[in-house]
C-alpha positions as CSV (number, residue, x, y, z in Angstrom):
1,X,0.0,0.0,0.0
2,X,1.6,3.1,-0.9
3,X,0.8,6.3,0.7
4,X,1.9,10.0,-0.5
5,X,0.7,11.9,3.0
6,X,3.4,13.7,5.3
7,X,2.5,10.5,7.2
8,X,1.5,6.9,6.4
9,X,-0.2,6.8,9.7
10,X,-3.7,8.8,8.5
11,X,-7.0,7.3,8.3
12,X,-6.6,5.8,5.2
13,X,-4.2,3.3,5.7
14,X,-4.9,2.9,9.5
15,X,-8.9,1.7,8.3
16,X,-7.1,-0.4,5.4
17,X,-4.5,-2.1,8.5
18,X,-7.8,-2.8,10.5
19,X,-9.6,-4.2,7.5
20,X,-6.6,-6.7,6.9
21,X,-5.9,-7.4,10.7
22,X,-9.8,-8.6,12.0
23,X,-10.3,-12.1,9.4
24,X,-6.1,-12.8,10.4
25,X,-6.4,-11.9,14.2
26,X,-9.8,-14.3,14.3
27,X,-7.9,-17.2,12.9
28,X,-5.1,-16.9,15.4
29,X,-5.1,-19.8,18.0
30,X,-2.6,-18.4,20.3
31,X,-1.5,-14.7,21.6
32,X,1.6,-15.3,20.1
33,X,0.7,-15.7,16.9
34,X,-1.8,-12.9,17.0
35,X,0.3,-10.5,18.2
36,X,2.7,-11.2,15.5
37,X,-0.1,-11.0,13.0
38,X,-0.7,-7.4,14.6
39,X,2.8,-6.9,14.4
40,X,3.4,-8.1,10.6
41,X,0.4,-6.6,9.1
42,X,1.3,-3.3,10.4
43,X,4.9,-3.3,9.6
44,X,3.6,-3.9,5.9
45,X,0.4,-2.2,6.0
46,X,1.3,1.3,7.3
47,X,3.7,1.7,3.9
48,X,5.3,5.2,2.8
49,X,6.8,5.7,-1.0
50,X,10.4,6.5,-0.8
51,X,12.7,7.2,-3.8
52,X,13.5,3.5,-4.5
53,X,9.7,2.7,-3.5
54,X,7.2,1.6,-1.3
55,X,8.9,0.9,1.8
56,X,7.3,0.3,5.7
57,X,6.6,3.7,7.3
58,X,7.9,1.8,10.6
59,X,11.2,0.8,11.5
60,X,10.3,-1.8,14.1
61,X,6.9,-2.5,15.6
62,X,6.7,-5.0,18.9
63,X,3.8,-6.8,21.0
64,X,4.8,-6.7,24.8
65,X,2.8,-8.4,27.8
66,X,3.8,-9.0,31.0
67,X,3.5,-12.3,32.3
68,X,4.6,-14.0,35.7
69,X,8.2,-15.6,35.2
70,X,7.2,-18.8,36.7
71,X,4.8,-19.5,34.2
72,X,7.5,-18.5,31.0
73,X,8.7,-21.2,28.7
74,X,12.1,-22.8,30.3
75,X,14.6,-20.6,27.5
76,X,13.1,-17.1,28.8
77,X,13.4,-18.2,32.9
78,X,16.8,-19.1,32.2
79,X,17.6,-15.7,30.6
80,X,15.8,-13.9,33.2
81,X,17.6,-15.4,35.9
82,X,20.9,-13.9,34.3
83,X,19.8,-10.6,34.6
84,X,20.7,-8.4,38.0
85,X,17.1,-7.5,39.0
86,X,15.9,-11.0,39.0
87,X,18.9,-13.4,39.9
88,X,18.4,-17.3,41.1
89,X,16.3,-16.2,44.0
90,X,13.3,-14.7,41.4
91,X,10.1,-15.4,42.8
92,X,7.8,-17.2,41.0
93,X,5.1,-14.4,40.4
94,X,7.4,-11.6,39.4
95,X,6.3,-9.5,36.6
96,X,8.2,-9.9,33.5
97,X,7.6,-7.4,30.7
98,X,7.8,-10.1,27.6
99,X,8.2,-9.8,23.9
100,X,5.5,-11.7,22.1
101,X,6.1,-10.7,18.9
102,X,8.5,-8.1,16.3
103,X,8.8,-6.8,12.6
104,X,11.1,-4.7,11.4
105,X,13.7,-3.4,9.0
106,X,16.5,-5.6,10.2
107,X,16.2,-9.9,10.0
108,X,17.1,-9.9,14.0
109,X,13.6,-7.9,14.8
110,X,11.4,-10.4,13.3
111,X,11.3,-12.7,15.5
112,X,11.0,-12.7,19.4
113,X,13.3,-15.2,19.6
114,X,15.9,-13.4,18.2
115,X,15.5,-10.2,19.7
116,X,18.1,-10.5,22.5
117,X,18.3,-8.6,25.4
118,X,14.9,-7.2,24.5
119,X,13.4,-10.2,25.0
120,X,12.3,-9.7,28.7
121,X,12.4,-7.1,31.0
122,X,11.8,-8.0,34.3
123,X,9.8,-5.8,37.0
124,X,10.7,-6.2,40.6
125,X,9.8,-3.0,41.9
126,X,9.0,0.8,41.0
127,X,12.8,1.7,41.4
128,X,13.7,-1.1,38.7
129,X,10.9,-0.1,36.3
130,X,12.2,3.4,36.8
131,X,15.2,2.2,35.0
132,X,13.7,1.4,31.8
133,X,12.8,5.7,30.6
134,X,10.3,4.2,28.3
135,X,8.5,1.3,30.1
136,X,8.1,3.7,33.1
137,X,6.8,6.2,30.9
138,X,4.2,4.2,29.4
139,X,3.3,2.9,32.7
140,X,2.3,6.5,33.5
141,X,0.5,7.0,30.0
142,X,-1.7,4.3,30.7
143,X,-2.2,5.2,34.0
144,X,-1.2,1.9,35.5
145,X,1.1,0.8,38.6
146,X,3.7,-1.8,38.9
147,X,1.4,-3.6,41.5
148,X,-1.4,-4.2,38.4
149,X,1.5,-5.8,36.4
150,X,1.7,-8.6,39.2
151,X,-0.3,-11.3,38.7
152,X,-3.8,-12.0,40.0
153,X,-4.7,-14.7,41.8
154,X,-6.1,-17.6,39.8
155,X,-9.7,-17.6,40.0
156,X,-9.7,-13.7,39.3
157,X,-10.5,-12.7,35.9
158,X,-12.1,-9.7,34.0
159,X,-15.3,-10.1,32.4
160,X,-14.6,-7.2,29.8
161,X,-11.7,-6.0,27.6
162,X,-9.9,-2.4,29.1
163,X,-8.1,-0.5,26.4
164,X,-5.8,1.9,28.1
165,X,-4.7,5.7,26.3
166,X,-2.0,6.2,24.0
167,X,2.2,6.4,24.8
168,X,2.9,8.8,21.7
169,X,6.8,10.6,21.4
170,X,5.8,13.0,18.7
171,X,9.4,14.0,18.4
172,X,11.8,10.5,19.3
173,X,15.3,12.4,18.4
174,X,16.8,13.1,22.0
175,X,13.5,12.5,23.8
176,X,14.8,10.8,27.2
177,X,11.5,8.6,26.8
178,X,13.3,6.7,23.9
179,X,16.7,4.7,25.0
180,X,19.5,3.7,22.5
181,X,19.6,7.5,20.7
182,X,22.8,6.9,19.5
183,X,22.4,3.1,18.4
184,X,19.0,2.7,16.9
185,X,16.6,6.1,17.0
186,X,19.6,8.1,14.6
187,X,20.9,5.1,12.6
188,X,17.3,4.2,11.8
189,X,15.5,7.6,11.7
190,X,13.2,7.4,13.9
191,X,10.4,10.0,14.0
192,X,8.2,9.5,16.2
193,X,7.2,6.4,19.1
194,X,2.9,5.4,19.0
195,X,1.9,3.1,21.6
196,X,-1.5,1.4,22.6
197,X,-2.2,-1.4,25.2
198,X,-4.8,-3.0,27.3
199,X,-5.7,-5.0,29.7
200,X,-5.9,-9.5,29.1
201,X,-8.2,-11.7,30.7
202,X,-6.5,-12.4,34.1
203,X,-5.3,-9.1,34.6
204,X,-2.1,-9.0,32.4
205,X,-1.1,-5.6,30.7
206,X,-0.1,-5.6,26.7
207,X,1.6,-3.3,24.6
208,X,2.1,-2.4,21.4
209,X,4.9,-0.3,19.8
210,X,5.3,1.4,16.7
211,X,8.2,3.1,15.9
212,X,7.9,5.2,12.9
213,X,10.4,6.7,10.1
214,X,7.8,9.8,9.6
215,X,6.8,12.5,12.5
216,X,3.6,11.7,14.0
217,X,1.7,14.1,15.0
218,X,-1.1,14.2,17.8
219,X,-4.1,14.5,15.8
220,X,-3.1,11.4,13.6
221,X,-1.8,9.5,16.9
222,X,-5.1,10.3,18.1
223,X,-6.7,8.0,15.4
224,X,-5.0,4.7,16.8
225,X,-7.7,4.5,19.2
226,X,-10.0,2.4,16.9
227,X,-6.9,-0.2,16.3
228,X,-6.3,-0.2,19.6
229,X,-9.7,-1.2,20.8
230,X,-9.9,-4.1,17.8
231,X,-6.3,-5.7,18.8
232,X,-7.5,-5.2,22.9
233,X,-11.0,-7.2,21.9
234,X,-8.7,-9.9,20.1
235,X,-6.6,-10.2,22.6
236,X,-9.0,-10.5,25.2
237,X,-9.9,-14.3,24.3
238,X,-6.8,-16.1,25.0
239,X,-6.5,-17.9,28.4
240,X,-3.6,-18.7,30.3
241,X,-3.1,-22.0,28.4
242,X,-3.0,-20.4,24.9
243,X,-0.2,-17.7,25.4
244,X,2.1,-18.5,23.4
245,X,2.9,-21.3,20.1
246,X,3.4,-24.9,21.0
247,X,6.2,-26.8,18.8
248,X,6.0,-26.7,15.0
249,X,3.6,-24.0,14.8
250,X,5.5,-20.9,14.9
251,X,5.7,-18.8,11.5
252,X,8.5,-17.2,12.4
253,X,10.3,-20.1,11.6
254,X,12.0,-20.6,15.1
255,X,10.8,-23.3,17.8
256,X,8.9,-21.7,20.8
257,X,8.8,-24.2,23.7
Protein backbone atom coordinates (compact mmCIF):
# COMPACT_ATOMS: atom_id res chain seq x y z
CA UNK A 1 0.00 0.00 0.00
CA UNK A 2 1.59 3.06 -0.90
CA UNK A 3 0.78 6.25 0.72
CA UNK A 4 1.94 9.97 -0.48
CA UNK A 5 0.68 11.91 2.97
CA UNK A 6 3.40 13.69 5.26
CA UNK A 7 2.55 10.45 7.23
CA UNK A 8 1.46 6.85 6.38
CA UNK A 9 -0.18 6.81 9.72
CA UNK A 10 -3.71 8.83 8.50
CA UNK A 11 -7.01 7.30 8.25
CA UNK A 12 -6.60 5.76 5.17
CA UNK A 13 -4.20 3.35 5.73
CA UNK A 14 -4.89 2.87 9.53
CA UNK A 15 -8.93 1.67 8.35
CA UNK A 16 -7.12 -0.42 5.42
CA UNK A 17 -4.52 -2.08 8.50
CA UNK A 18 -7.80 -2.76 10.47
CA UNK A 19 -9.59 -4.23 7.46
CA UNK A 20 -6.55 -6.73 6.86
CA UNK A 21 -5.94 -7.36 10.67
CA UNK A 22 -9.76 -8.56 12.01
CA UNK A 23 -10.32 -12.08 9.42
CA UNK A 24 -6.12 -12.78 10.44
CA UNK A 25 -6.40 -11.86 14.25
CA UNK A 26 -9.85 -14.25 14.30
CA UNK A 27 -7.90 -17.18 12.94
CA UNK A 28 -5.12 -16.92 15.36
CA UNK A 29 -5.09 -19.80 18.00
CA UNK A 30 -2.60 -18.37 20.31
CA UNK A 31 -1.53 -14.72 21.62
CA UNK A 32 1.60 -15.27 20.12
CA UNK A 33 0.69 -15.72 16.89
CA UNK A 34 -1.84 -12.94 16.95
CA UNK A 35 0.34 -10.50 18.21
CA UNK A 36 2.72 -11.21 15.48
CA UNK A 37 -0.11 -10.97 12.98
CA UNK A 38 -0.68 -7.45 14.57
CA UNK A 39 2.77 -6.92 14.37
CA UNK A 40 3.36 -8.12 10.58
CA UNK A 41 0.35 -6.58 9.13
CA UNK A 42 1.32 -3.26 10.39
CA UNK A 43 4.90 -3.32 9.57
CA UNK A 44 3.63 -3.91 5.87
CA UNK A 45 0.45 -2.24 5.99
CA UNK A 46 1.27 1.34 7.25
CA UNK A 47 3.70 1.74 3.92
CA UNK A 48 5.35 5.23 2.78
CA UNK A 49 6.76 5.71 -1.03
CA UNK A 50 10.38 6.51 -0.84
CA UNK A 51 12.72 7.22 -3.77
CA UNK A 52 13.47 3.52 -4.55
CA UNK A 53 9.70 2.69 -3.45
CA UNK A 54 7.24 1.60 -1.29
CA UNK A 55 8.88 0.86 1.77
CA UNK A 56 7.32 0.33 5.65
CA UNK A 57 6.65 3.73 7.33
CA UNK A 58 7.85 1.78 10.62
CA UNK A 59 11.24 0.79 11.49
CA UNK A 60 10.30 -1.77 14.12
CA UNK A 61 6.88 -2.52 15.58
CA UNK A 62 6.69 -5.04 18.93
CA UNK A 63 3.80 -6.83 21.00
CA UNK A 64 4.77 -6.75 24.85
CA UNK A 65 2.81 -8.44 27.77
CA UNK A 66 3.84 -8.96 31.03
CA UNK A 67 3.54 -12.26 32.28
CA UNK A 68 4.55 -13.96 35.67
CA UNK A 69 8.18 -15.58 35.21
CA UNK A 70 7.19 -18.80 36.71
CA UNK A 71 4.82 -19.46 34.19
CA UNK A 72 7.47 -18.48 30.99
CA UNK A 73 8.70 -21.23 28.72
CA UNK A 74 12.11 -22.84 30.30
CA UNK A 75 14.56 -20.64 27.49
CA UNK A 76 13.13 -17.10 28.78
CA UNK A 77 13.44 -18.22 32.89
CA UNK A 78 16.83 -19.11 32.23
CA UNK A 79 17.64 -15.67 30.58
CA UNK A 80 15.77 -13.90 33.23
CA UNK A 81 17.61 -15.43 35.88
CA UNK A 82 20.93 -13.87 34.33
CA UNK A 83 19.78 -10.63 34.58
CA UNK A 84 20.70 -8.37 37.99
CA UNK A 85 17.08 -7.50 39.00
CA UNK A 86 15.89 -10.97 38.99
CA UNK A 87 18.94 -13.42 39.91
CA UNK A 88 18.38 -17.31 41.07
CA UNK A 89 16.35 -16.25 44.00
CA UNK A 90 13.27 -14.67 41.41
CA UNK A 91 10.10 -15.35 42.82
CA UNK A 92 7.82 -17.19 41.00
CA UNK A 93 5.10 -14.44 40.44
CA UNK A 94 7.38 -11.60 39.41
CA UNK A 95 6.32 -9.45 36.58
CA UNK A 96 8.20 -9.94 33.49
CA UNK A 97 7.56 -7.40 30.72
CA UNK A 98 7.77 -10.05 27.59
CA UNK A 99 8.23 -9.81 23.89
CA UNK A 100 5.49 -11.72 22.13
CA UNK A 101 6.15 -10.69 18.87
CA UNK A 102 8.47 -8.07 16.34
CA UNK A 103 8.84 -6.83 12.61
CA UNK A 104 11.14 -4.68 11.41
CA UNK A 105 13.69 -3.42 9.01
CA UNK A 106 16.46 -5.62 10.23
CA UNK A 107 16.22 -9.88 10.02
CA UNK A 108 17.05 -9.88 13.99
CA UNK A 109 13.57 -7.95 14.80
CA UNK A 110 11.41 -10.43 13.30
CA UNK A 111 11.29 -12.67 15.51
CA UNK A 112 11.01 -12.65 19.43
CA UNK A 113 13.29 -15.19 19.64
CA UNK A 114 15.92 -13.44 18.19
CA UNK A 115 15.46 -10.21 19.72
CA UNK A 116 18.11 -10.48 22.53
CA UNK A 117 18.32 -8.58 25.38
CA UNK A 118 14.89 -7.25 24.47
CA UNK A 119 13.38 -10.17 25.01
CA UNK A 120 12.35 -9.71 28.68
CA UNK A 121 12.42 -7.09 30.96
CA UNK A 122 11.84 -7.99 34.31
CA UNK A 123 9.81 -5.81 36.96
CA UNK A 124 10.75 -6.17 40.61
CA UNK A 125 9.80 -3.00 41.85
CA UNK A 126 8.96 0.84 41.00
CA UNK A 127 12.84 1.69 41.45
CA UNK A 128 13.68 -1.10 38.74
CA UNK A 129 10.88 -0.05 36.32
CA UNK A 130 12.17 3.40 36.75
CA UNK A 131 15.16 2.17 35.02
CA UNK A 132 13.74 1.43 31.82
CA UNK A 133 12.77 5.71 30.56
CA UNK A 134 10.28 4.20 28.27
CA UNK A 135 8.48 1.26 30.11
CA UNK A 136 8.12 3.74 33.09
CA UNK A 137 6.83 6.21 30.95
CA UNK A 138 4.15 4.22 29.43
CA UNK A 139 3.27 2.88 32.74
CA UNK A 140 2.34 6.50 33.53
CA UNK A 141 0.48 6.99 29.98
CA UNK A 142 -1.69 4.30 30.71
CA UNK A 143 -2.18 5.16 34.02
CA UNK A 144 -1.21 1.93 35.49
CA UNK A 145 1.07 0.77 38.64
CA UNK A 146 3.68 -1.79 38.92
CA UNK A 147 1.35 -3.60 41.51
CA UNK A 148 -1.45 -4.24 38.39
CA UNK A 149 1.45 -5.83 36.37
CA UNK A 150 1.72 -8.63 39.23
CA UNK A 151 -0.32 -11.29 38.69
CA UNK A 152 -3.77 -12.02 39.96
CA UNK A 153 -4.66 -14.72 41.82
CA UNK A 154 -6.08 -17.57 39.80
CA UNK A 155 -9.67 -17.64 40.03
CA UNK A 156 -9.65 -13.67 39.34
CA UNK A 157 -10.52 -12.70 35.86
CA UNK A 158 -12.06 -9.69 34.01
CA UNK A 159 -15.31 -10.06 32.42
CA UNK A 160 -14.61 -7.22 29.80
CA UNK A 161 -11.70 -6.01 27.63
CA UNK A 162 -9.86 -2.38 29.05
CA UNK A 163 -8.12 -0.51 26.44
CA UNK A 164 -5.79 1.94 28.08
CA UNK A 165 -4.71 5.69 26.33
CA UNK A 166 -2.03 6.21 23.98
CA UNK A 167 2.16 6.36 24.81
CA UNK A 168 2.94 8.80 21.69
CA UNK A 169 6.79 10.65 21.44
CA UNK A 170 5.79 12.96 18.67
CA UNK A 171 9.38 13.96 18.36
CA UNK A 172 11.84 10.48 19.33
CA UNK A 173 15.26 12.40 18.37
CA UNK A 174 16.79 13.08 21.97
CA UNK A 175 13.50 12.51 23.75
CA UNK A 176 14.80 10.76 27.19
CA UNK A 177 11.48 8.63 26.84
CA UNK A 178 13.27 6.68 23.95
CA UNK A 179 16.68 4.69 25.03
CA UNK A 180 19.51 3.75 22.51
CA UNK A 181 19.62 7.50 20.65
CA UNK A 182 22.84 6.94 19.48
CA UNK A 183 22.37 3.05 18.44
CA UNK A 184 19.04 2.66 16.95
CA UNK A 185 16.65 6.13 17.02
CA UNK A 186 19.64 8.14 14.64
CA UNK A 187 20.90 5.12 12.63
CA UNK A 188 17.32 4.19 11.76
CA UNK A 189 15.53 7.56 11.69
CA UNK A 190 13.22 7.44 13.90
CA UNK A 191 10.41 10.01 14.03
CA UNK A 192 8.21 9.54 16.24
CA UNK A 193 7.20 6.42 19.08
CA UNK A 194 2.94 5.39 19.03
CA UNK A 195 1.93 3.07 21.59
CA UNK A 196 -1.48 1.42 22.60
CA UNK A 197 -2.23 -1.45 25.19
CA UNK A 198 -4.81 -2.96 27.34
CA UNK A 199 -5.67 -5.04 29.71
CA UNK A 200 -5.93 -9.48 29.15
CA UNK A 201 -8.20 -11.73 30.70
CA UNK A 202 -6.49 -12.44 34.06
CA UNK A 203 -5.25 -9.12 34.63
CA UNK A 204 -2.06 -8.98 32.39
CA UNK A 205 -1.10 -5.63 30.69
CA UNK A 206 -0.13 -5.61 26.71
CA UNK A 207 1.58 -3.29 24.59
CA UNK A 208 2.14 -2.43 21.37
CA UNK A 209 4.90 -0.33 19.83
CA UNK A 210 5.26 1.38 16.75
CA UNK A 211 8.24 3.09 15.87
CA UNK A 212 7.93 5.18 12.94
CA UNK A 213 10.41 6.70 10.10
CA UNK A 214 7.75 9.80 9.63
CA UNK A 215 6.78 12.47 12.50
CA UNK A 216 3.62 11.70 13.96
CA UNK A 217 1.74 14.13 14.96
CA UNK A 218 -1.14 14.17 17.81
CA UNK A 219 -4.06 14.52 15.77
CA UNK A 220 -3.10 11.36 13.63
CA UNK A 221 -1.78 9.52 16.90
CA UNK A 222 -5.11 10.28 18.14
CA UNK A 223 -6.69 8.03 15.41
CA UNK A 224 -4.99 4.73 16.77
CA UNK A 225 -7.72 4.45 19.17
CA UNK A 226 -9.98 2.40 16.91
CA UNK A 227 -6.88 -0.17 16.29
CA UNK A 228 -6.30 -0.16 19.62
CA UNK A 229 -9.71 -1.25 20.76
CA UNK A 230 -9.85 -4.09 17.80
CA UNK A 231 -6.26 -5.69 18.83
CA UNK A 232 -7.49 -5.22 22.90
CA UNK A 233 -11.00 -7.19 21.93
CA UNK A 234 -8.74 -9.94 20.06
CA UNK A 235 -6.57 -10.23 22.60
CA UNK A 236 -9.01 -10.48 25.22
CA UNK A 237 -9.94 -14.29 24.28
CA UNK A 238 -6.78 -16.06 25.02
CA UNK A 239 -6.54 -17.93 28.38
CA UNK A 240 -3.55 -18.73 30.35
CA UNK A 241 -3.07 -21.97 28.36
CA UNK A 242 -3.03 -20.39 24.91
CA UNK A 243 -0.24 -17.67 25.38
CA UNK A 244 2.10 -18.54 23.41
CA UNK A 245 2.89 -21.25 20.08
CA UNK A 246 3.41 -24.92 20.98
CA UNK A 247 6.16 -26.80 18.83
CA UNK A 248 6.00 -26.66 15.03
CA UNK A 249 3.60 -23.98 14.78
CA UNK A 250 5.48 -20.94 14.89
CA UNK A 251 5.65 -18.81 11.52
CA UNK A 252 8.54 -17.18 12.36
CA UNK A 253 10.31 -20.13 11.59
CA UNK A 254 12.05 -20.59 15.11
CA UNK A 255 10.75 -23.31 17.78
CA UNK A 256 8.93 -21.73 20.78
CA UNK A 257 8.83 -24.18 23.73
Amino acid sequence: MSVTDQTSLDEVALRHARVCLGPRMRAARTLESCARVVCEVLYEELGAADRVGESSACALVRCFKTHALGALEPSLRAYARTLADVGQAGRPDLPCLTLLASAGDEWAWRSRHTAGRHRLIPLPSQAALDRVPMVAAIFREFNVSIDEARPRHWGLSSDAPRAYGLFHVEDAPGDPRVPEQDAFVRPYGIRSVVGFGGSLRRGDLFVVLLFTKTRVPVAVARRVRGLALDVTTSFFRFGDDEVFDVVGTSGDGAVPR
